[in-house]
Backbone of each chain as ProteinMPNN parsed JSONL, in Angstrom:
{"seq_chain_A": "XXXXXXXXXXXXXXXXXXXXXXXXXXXXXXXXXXXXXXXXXXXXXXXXXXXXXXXXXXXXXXXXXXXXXXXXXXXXXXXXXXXXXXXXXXXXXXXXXXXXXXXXXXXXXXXXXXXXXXXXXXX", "coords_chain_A": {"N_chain_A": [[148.075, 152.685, 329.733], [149.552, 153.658, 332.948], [152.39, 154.816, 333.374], [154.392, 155.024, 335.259], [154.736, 152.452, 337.894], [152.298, 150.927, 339.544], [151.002, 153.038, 339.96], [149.953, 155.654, 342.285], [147.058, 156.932, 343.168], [144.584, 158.75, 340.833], [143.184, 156.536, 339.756], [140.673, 156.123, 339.034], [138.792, 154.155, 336.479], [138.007, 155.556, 333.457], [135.738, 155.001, 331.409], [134.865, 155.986, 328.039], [131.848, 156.897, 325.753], [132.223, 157.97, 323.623], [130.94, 158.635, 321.314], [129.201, 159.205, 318.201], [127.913, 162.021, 317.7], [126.911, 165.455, 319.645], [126.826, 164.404, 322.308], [128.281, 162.273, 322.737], [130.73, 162.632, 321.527], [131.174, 165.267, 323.724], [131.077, 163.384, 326.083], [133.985, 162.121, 325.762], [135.2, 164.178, 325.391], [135.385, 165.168, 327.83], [136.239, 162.768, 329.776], [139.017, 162.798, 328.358], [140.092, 165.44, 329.566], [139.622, 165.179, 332.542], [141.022, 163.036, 332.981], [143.664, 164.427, 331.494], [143.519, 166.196, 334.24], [144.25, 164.702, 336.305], [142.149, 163.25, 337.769], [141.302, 160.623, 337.037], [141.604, 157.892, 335.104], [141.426, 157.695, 331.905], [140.338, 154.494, 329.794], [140.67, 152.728, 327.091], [137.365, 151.781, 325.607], [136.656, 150.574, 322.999], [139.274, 148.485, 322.837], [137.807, 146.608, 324.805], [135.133, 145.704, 323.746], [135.985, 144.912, 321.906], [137.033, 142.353, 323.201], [139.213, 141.652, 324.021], [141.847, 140.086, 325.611], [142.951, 141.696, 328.043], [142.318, 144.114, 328.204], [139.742, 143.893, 328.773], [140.09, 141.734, 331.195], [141.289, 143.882, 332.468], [139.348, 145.878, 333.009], [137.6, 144.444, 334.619], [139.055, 144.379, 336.921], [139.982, 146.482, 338.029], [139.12, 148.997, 340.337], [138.061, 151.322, 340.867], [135.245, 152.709, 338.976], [133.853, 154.646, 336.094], [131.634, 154.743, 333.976], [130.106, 156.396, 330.972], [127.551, 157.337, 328.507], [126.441, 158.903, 326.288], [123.818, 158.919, 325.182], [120.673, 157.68, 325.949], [120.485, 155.303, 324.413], [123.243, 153.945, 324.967], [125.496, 152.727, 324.189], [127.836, 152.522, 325.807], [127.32, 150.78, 327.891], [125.906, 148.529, 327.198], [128.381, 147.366, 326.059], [129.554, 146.812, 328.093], [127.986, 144.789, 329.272], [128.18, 142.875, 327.701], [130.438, 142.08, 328.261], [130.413, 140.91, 330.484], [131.085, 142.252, 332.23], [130.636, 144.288, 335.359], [128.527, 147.277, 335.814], [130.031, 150.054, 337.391], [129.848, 152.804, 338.301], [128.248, 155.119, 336.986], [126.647, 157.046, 333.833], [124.304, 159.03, 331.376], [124.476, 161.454, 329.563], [122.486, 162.853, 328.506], [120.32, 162.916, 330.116], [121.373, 164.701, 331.736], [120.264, 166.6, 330.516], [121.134, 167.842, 328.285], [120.629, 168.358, 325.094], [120.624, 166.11, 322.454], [122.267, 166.001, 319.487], [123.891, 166.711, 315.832], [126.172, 168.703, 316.148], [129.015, 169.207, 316.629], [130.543, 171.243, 317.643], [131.564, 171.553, 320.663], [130.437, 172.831, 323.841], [131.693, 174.653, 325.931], [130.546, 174.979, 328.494], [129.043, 172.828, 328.633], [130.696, 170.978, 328.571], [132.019, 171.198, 331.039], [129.772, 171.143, 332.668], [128.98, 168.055, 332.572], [131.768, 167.113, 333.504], [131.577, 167.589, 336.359], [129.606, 166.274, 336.687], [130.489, 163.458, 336.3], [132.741, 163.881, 338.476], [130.632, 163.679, 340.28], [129.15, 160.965, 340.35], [130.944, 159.657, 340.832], [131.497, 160.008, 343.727]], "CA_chain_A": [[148.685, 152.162, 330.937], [150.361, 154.375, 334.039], [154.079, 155.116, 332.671], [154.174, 154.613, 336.775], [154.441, 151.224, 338.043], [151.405, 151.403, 340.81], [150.742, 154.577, 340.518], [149.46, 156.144, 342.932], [145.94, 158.214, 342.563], [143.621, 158.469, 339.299], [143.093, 154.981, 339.069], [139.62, 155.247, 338.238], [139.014, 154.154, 334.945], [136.843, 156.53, 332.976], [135.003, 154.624, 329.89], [133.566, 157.076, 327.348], [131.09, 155.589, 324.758], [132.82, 158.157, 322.244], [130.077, 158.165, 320.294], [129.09, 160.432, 316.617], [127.142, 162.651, 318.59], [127.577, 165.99, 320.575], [127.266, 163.989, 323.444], [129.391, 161.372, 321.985], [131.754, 163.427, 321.736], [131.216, 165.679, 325.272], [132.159, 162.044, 326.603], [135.266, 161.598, 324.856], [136.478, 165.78, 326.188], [135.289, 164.929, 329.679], [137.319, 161.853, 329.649], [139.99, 163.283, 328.426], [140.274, 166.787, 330.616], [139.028, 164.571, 333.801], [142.624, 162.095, 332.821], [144.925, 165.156, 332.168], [143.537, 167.034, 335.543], [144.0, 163.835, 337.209], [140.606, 162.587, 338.701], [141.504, 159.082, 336.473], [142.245, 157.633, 333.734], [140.304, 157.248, 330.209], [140.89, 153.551, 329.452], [139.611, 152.049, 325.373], [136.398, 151.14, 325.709], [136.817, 149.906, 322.085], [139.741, 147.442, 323.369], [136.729, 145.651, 325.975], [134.052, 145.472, 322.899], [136.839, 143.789, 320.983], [136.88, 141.401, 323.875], [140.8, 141.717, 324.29], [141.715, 139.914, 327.397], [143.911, 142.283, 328.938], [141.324, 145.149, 327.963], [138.578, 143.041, 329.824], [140.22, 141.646, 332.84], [141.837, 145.501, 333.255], [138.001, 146.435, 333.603], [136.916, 143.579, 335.466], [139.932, 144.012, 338.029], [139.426, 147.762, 338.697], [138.292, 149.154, 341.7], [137.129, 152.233, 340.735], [135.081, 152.952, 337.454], [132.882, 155.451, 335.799], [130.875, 154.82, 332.392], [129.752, 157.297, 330.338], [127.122, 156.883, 327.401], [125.96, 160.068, 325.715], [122.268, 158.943, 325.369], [120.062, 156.703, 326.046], [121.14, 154.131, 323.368], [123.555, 152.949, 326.121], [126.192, 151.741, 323.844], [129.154, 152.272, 326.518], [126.638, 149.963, 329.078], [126.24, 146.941, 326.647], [129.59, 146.674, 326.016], [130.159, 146.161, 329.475], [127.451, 144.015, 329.966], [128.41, 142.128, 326.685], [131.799, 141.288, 328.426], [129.98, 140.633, 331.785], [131.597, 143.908, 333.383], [129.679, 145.119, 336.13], [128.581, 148.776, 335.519], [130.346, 150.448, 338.763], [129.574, 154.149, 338.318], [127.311, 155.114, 335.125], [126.068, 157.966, 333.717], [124.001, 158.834, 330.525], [124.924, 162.691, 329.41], [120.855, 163.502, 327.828], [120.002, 162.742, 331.377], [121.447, 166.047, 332.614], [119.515, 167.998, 329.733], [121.554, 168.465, 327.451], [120.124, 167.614, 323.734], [121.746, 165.358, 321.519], [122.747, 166.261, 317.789], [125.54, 166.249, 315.427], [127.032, 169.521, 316.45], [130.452, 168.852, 317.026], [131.447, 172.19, 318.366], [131.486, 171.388, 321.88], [130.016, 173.764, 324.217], [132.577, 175.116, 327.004], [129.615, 174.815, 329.697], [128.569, 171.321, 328.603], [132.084, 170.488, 329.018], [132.149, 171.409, 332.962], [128.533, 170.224, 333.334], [129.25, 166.625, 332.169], [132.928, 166.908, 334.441], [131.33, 168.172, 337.748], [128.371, 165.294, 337.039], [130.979, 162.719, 336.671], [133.11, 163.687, 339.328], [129.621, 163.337, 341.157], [128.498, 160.134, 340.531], [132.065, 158.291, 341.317], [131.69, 160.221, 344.977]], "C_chain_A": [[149.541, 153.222, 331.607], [152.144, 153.681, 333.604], [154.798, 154.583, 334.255], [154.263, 153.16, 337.401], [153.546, 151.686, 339.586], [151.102, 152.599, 340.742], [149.639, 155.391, 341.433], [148.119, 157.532, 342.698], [145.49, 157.977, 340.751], [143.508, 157.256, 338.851], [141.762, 154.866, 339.614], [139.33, 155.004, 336.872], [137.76, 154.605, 334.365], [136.936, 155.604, 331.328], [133.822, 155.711, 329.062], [133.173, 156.236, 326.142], [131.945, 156.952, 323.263], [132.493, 159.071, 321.107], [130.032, 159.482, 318.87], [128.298, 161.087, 316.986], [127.762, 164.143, 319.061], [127.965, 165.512, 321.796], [127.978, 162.912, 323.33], [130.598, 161.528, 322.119], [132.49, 164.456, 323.2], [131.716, 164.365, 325.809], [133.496, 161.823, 326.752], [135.915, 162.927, 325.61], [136.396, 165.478, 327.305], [136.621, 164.086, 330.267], [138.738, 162.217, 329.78], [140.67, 164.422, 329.349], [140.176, 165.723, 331.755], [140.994, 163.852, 333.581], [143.576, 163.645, 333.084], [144.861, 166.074, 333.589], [144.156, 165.659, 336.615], [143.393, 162.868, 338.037], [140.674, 161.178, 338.01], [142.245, 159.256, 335.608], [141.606, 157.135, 332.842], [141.148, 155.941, 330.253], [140.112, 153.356, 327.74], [138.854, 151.315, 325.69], [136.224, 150.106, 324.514], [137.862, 148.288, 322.49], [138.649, 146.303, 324.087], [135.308, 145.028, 324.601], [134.611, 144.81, 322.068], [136.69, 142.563, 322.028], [138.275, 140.917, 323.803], [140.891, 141.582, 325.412], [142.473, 141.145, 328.101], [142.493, 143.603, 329.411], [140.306, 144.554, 329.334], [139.264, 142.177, 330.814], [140.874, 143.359, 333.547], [140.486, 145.815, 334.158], [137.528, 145.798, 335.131], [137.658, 143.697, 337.044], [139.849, 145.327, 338.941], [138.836, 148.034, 339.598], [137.33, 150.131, 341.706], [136.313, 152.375, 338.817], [134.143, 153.939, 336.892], [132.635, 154.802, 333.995], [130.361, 155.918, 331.521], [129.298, 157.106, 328.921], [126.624, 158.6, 327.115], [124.357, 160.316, 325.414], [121.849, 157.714, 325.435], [119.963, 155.447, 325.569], [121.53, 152.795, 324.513], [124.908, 151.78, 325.621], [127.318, 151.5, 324.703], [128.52, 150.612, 327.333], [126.679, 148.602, 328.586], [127.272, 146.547, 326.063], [130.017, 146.435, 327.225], [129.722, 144.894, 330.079], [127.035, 142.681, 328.802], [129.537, 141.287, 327.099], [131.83, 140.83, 329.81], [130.826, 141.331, 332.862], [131.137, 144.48, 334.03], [130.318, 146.41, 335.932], [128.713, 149.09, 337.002], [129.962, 151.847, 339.128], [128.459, 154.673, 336.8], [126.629, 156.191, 335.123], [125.422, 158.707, 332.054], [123.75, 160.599, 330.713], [123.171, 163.454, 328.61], [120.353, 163.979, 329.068], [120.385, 164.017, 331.904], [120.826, 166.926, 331.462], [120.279, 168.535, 328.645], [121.35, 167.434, 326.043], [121.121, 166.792, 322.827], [121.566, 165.755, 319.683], [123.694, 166.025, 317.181], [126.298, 168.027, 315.5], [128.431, 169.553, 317.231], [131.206, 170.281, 317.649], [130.573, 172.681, 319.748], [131.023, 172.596, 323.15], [131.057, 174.032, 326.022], [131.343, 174.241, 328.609], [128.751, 173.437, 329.598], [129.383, 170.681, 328.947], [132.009, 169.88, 330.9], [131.378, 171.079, 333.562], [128.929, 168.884, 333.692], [130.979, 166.747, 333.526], [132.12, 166.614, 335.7], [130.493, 166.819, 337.815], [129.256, 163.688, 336.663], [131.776, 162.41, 337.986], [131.963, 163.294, 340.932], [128.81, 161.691, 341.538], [129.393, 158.848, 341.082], [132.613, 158.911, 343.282], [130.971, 158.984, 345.664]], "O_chain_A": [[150.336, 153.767, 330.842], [152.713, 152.59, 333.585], [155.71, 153.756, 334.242], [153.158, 152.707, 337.103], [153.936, 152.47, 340.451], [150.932, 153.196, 341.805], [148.504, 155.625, 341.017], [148.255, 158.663, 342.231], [145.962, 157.287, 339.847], [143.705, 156.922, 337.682], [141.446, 153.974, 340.402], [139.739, 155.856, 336.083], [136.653, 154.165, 334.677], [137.82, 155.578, 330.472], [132.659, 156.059, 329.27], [133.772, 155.288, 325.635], [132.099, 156.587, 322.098], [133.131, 159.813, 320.36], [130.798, 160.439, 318.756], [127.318, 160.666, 316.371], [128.984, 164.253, 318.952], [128.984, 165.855, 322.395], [128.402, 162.675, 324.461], [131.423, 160.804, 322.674], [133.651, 164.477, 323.61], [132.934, 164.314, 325.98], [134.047, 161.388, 327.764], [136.929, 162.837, 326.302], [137.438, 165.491, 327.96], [137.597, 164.478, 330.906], [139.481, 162.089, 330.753], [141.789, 164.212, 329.817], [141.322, 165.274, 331.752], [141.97, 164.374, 334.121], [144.045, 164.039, 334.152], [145.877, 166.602, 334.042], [144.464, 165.954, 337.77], [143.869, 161.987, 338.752], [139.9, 160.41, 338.581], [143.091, 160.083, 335.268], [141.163, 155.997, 332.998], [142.329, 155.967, 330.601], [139.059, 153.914, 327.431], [139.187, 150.197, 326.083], [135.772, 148.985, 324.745], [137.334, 147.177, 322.447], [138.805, 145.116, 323.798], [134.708, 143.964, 324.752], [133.941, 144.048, 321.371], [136.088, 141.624, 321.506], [138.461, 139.736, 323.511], [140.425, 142.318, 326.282], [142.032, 141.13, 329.25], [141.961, 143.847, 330.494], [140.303, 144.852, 330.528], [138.318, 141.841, 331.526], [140.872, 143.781, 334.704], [140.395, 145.959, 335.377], [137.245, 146.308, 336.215], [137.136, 143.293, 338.083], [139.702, 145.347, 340.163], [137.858, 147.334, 339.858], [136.211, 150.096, 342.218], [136.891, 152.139, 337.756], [133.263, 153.971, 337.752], [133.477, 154.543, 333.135], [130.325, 156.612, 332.537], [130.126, 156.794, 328.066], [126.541, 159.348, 328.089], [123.762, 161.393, 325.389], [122.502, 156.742, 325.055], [119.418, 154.544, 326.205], [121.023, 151.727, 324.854], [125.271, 150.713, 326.116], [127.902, 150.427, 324.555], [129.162, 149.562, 327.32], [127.231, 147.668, 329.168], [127.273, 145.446, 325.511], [131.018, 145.728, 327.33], [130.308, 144.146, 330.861], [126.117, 141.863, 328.864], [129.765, 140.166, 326.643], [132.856, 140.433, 330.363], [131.116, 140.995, 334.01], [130.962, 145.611, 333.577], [131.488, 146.79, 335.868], [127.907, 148.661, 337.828], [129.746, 152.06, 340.322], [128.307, 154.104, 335.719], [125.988, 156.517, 336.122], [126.422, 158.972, 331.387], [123.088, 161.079, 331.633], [123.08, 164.642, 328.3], [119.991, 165.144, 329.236], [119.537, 164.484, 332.666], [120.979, 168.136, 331.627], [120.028, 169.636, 328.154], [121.709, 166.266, 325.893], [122.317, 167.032, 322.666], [120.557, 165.638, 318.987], [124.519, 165.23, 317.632], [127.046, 168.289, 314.559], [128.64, 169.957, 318.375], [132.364, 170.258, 318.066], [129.659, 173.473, 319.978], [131.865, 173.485, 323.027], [130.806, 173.405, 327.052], [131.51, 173.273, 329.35], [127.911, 173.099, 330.432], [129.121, 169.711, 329.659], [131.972, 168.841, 331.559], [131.536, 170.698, 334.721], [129.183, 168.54, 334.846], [130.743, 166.137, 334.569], [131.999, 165.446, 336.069], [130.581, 166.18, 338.863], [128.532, 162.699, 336.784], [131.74, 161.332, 338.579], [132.254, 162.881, 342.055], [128.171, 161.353, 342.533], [129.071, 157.739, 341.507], [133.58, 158.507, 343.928], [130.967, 158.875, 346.89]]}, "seq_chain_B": "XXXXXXXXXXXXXXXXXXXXXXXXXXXXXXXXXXXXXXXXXXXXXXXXXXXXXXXXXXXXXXXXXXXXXXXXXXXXX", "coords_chain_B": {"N_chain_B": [[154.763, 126.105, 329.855], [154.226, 129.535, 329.764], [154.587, 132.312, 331.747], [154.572, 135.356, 332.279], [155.427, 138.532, 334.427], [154.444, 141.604, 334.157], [155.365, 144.873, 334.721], [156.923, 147.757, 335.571], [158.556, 147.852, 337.954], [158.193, 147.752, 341.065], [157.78, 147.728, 344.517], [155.148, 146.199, 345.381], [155.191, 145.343, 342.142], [157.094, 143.613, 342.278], [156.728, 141.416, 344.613], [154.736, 140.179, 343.743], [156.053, 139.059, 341.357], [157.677, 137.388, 343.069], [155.425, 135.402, 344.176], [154.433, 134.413, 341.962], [156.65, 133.46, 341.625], [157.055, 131.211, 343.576], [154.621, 129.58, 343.654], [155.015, 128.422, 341.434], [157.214, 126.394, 341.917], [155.819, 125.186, 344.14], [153.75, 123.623, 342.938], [155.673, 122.642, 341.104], [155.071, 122.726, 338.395], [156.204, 122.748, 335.15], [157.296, 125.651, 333.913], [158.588, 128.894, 332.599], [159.078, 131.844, 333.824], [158.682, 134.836, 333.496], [159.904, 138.956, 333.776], [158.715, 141.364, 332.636], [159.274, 144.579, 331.9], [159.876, 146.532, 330.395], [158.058, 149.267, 329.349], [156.403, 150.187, 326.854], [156.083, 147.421, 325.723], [154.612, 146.74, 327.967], [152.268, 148.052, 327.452], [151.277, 146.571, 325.203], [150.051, 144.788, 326.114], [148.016, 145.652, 327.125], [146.734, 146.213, 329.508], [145.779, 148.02, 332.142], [146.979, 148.899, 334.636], [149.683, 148.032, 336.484], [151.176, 145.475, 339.144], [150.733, 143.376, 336.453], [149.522, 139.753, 335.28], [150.381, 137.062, 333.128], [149.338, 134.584, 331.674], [150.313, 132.312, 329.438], [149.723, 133.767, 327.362], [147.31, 134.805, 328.425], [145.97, 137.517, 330.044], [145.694, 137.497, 333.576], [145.146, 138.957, 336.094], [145.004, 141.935, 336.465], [146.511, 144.917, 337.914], [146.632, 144.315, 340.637], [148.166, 142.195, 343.289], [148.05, 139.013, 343.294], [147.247, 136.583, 345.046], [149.401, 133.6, 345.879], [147.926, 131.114, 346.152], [145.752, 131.846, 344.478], [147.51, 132.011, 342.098], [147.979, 129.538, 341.878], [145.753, 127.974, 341.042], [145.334, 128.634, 338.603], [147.776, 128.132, 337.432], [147.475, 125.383, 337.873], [146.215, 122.626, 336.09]], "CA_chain_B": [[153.654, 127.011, 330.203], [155.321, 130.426, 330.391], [154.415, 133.342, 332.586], [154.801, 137.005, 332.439], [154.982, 138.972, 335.464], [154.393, 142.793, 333.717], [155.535, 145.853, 335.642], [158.012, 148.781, 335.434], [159.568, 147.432, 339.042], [157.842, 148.129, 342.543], [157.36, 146.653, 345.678], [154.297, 145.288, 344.745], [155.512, 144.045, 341.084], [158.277, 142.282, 342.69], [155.91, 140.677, 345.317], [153.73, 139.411, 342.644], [156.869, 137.906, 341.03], [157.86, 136.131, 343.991], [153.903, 134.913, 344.675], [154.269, 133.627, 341.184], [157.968, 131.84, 341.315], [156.891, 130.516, 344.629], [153.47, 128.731, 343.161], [155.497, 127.768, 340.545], [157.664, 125.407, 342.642], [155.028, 124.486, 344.733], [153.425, 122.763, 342.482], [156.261, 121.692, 340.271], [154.166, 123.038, 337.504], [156.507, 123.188, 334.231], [156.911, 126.664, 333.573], [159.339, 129.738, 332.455], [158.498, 133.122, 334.814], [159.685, 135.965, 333.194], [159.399, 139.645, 334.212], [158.628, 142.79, 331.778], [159.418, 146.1, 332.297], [159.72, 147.214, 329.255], [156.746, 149.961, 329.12], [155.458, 149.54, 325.57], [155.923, 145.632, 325.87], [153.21, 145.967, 329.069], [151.334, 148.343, 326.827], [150.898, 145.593, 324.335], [149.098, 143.74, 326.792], [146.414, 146.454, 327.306], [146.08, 146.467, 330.729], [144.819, 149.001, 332.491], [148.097, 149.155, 335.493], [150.511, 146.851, 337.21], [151.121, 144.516, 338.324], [149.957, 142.222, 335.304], [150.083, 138.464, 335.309], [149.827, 136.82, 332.201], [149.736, 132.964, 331.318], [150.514, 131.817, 328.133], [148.912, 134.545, 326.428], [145.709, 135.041, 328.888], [146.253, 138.247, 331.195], [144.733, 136.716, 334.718], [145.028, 139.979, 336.643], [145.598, 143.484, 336.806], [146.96, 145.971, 339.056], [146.66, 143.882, 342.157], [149.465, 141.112, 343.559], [147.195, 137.618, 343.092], [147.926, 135.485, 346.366], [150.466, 132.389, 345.859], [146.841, 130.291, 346.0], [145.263, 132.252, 343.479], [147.915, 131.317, 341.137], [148.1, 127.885, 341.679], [144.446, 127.684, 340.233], [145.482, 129.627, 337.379], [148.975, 126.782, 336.968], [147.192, 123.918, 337.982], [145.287, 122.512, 335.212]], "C_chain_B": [[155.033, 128.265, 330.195], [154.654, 131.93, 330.802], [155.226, 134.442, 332.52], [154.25, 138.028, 333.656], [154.798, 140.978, 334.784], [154.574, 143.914, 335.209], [156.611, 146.341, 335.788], [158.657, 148.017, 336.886], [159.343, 148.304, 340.449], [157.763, 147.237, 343.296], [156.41, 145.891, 345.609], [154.577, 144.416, 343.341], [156.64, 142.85, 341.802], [157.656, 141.037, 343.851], [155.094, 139.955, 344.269], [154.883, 138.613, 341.865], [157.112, 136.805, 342.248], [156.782, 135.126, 344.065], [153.968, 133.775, 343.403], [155.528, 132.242, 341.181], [157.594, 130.598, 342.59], [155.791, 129.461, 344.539], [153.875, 127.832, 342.18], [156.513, 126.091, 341.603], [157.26, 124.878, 343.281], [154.331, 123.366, 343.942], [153.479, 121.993, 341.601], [155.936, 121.514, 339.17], [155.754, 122.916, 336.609], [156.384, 124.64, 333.786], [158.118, 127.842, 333.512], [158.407, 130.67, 333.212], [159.864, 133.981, 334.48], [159.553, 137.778, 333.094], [159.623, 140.799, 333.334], [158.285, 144.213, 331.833], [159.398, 146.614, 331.842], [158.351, 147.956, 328.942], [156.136, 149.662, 327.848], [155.169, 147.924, 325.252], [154.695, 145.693, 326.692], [152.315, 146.966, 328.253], [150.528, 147.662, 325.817], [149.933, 144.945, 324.359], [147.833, 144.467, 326.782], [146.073, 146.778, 328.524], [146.259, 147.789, 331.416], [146.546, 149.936, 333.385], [148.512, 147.779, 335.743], [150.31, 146.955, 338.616], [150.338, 144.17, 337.751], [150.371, 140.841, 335.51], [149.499, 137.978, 333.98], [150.064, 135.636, 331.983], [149.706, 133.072, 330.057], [149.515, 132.497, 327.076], [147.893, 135.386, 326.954], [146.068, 136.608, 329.901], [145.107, 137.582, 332.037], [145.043, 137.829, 335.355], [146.02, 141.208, 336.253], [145.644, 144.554, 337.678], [146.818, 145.665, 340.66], [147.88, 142.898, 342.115], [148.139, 140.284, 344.239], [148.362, 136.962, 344.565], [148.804, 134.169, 345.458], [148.51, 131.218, 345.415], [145.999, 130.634, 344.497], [145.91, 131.736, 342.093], [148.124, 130.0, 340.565], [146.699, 127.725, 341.153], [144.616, 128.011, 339.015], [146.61, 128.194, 336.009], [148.397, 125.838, 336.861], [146.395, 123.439, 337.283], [144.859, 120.637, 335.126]], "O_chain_B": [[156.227, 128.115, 330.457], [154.222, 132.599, 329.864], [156.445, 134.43, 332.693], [153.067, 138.302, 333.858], [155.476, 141.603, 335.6], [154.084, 143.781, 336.33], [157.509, 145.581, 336.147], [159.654, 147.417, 336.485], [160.046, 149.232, 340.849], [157.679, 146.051, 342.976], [156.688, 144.704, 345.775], [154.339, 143.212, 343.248], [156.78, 141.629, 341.732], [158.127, 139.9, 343.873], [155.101, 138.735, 344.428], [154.64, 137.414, 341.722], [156.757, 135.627, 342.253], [157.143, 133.95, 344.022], [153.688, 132.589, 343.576], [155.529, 131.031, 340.961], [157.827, 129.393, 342.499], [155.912, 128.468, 345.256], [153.358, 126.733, 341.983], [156.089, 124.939, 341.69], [157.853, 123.827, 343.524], [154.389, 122.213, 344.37], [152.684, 121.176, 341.137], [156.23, 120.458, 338.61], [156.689, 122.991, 337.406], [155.313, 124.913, 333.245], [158.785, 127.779, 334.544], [157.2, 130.447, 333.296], [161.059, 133.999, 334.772], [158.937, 138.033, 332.059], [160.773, 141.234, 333.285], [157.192, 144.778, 331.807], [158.935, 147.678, 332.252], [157.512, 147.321, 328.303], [155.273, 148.784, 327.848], [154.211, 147.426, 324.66], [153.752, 144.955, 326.407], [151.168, 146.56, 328.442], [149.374, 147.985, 325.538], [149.155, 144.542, 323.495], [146.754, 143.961, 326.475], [145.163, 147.584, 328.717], [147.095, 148.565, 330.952], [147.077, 150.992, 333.04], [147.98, 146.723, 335.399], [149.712, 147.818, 339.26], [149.171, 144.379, 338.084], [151.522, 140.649, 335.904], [148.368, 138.322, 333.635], [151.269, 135.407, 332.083], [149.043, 133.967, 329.534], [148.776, 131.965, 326.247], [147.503, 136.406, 326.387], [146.783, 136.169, 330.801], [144.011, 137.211, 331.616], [146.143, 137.747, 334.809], [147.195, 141.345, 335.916], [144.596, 145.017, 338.129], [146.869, 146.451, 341.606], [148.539, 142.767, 341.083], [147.45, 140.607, 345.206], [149.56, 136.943, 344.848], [148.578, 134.055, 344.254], [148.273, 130.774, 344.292], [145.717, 129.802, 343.635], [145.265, 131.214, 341.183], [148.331, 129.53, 339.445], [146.853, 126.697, 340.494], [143.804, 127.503, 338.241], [146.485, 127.714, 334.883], [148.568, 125.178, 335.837], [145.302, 123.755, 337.753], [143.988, 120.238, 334.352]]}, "name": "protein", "num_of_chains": 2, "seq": "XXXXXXXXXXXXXXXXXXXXXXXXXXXXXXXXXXXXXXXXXXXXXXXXXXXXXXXXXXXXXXXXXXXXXXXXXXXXXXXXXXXXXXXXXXXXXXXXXXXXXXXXXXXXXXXXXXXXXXXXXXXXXXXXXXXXXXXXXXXXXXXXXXXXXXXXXXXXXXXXXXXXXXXXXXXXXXXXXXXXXXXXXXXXXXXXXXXXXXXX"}
């Protein structure tokens, strides 16, 4: 929650799926870098899949939103559409080409891909 | 019934209190309306930003100020 009452700017809410993955994970840095630059704010996608009201009317009340699943799976998407959350922005990180594995050491230029192609899809 | 208006203290949270005390007397509902500022208290809740409105447990919106009408659907049971 904005330390801010109203705060002004970055109030879209960036859902990353998280996931055990590189792109799982690319999610989760995007998220995060994208929040501390400013462009939003990472909210717990976990909170909404619990089905925690606050969690799920936050979503539901939002104006702006971006999703972010790491592959095709799609687990960020059916938790949204488990808690009847319309998907507002959405984007599945294979989809720009980049392979999925368990290599956890994040690739600088996958990083900035995945940013630039979020900040693209919530234009 | 008792109502929580969540929000550090802006022009908009304080409009959303009024919207709520004002629904409240309209329709003579039974009800405490009480307003939390306390940051980790509205973190508790989960929500996203303020204002928050919360009935008796339920958060019914976030980060907007709910019309006077809106709430009376929310009170009126």
């Amino acid at each position: 929650m904005a330390k801010e009452c109203c705060a002004p700017g970055g109030n879209i809410m960036i859902l990353a799926c998280s996931g055990g993955s590189n792109v799982g994970q690319l999610s989760n840095q995007a998220a995060v870098e994208l929040t501390q630059e400013g462009f939003g704010r990472m909210f717990c996608l976990a909170g909404i899949g619990g089905h925690l009201g606050g969690f799920v009317r936050s979503a539901k009340d939002v104006p702006a939103m971006v999703a972010i699943d790491g592959c095709e799976v799609g687990c960020a998407k059916a938790i949204l559409e488990h808690a009847e959350i319309p998907t507002k922005n959405y984007l599945v990180l294979t989809d720009l080409g980049i392979e999925k594995n368990k290599d956890f050491n994040l690739k600088e230029e996958d990083i900035q891909k995945v940013k630039a192609a979020i900040k693209s899809v919530c234009e | 019934m008792d109502i929580k208006v969540l929000g550090p203290g802006c022009p908009k949270c304080k409009q959303t209190e009024k919207n709520v005390k004002d629904a409240v007397s309209e329709t003579g509902v039974s009800a405490t309306v009480e307003k939390v500022t306390d940051v980790m208290e509205i973190a508790g809740y989960g929500v996203f930003g303020t204002p928050s409105v919360v009935i008796d447990g339920e958060v019914k919106s976030v980060g907007k100020i709910p019309s006077k009408d809106e709430i009376k659907t929310w009170i009126e049971k």
